[in-house]
C-alpha positions in Angstrom: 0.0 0.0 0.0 1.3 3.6 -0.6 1.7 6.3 2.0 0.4 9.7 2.2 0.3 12.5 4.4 -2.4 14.6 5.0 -2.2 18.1 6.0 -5.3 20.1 7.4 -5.4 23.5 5.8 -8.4 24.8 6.6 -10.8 25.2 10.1 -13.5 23.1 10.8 -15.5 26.1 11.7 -19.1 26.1 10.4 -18.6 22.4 8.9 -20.9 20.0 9.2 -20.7 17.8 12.2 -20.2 14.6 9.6 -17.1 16.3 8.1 -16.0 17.3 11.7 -15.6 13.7 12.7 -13.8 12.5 9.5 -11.3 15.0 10.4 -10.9 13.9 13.6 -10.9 10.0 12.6 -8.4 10.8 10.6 -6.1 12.0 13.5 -6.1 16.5 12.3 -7.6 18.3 14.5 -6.1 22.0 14.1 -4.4 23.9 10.9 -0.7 23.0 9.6 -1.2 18.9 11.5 -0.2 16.6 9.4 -0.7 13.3 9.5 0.8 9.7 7.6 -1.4 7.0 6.8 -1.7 4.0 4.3 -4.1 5.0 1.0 -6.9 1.8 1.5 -10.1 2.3 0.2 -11.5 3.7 3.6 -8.9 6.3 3.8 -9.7 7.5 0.3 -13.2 7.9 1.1 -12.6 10.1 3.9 -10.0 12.3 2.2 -12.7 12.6 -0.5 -15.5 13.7 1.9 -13.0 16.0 3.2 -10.8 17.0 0.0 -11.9 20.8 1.0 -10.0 20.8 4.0 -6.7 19.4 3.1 -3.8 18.4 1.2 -2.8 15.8 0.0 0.9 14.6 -0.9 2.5 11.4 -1.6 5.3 9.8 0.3 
């Protein structure tokens, strides 16, 4: 599986509650955290639901 890292760019400030827990599932939380995780399926999903709110960049 590849590796990416996720960076949260933008608040979660009037979101949607549904996008404020994807965030948080995926381990961001506040502007400028990044995270690593392993591209599967689920983790596409949720970067998709979310694409608005971060970057993405391959490792």
């Amino acid at each position: 599986m590849a590796k990416v890292k996720v960076t949260q760019i933008r608040s979660t400030i009037k979101r949607p509650n549904d996008q404020k827990l994807t965030i948080k599932a995926l381990g961001l939380g506040k502007i400028n955290r990044s995270v690593e995780v392993e591209l599967t399926p689920q983790i596409q999903g949720m970067i998709r639901k979310v694409d608005h709110l971060v970057t993405v960049t391959e490792l």
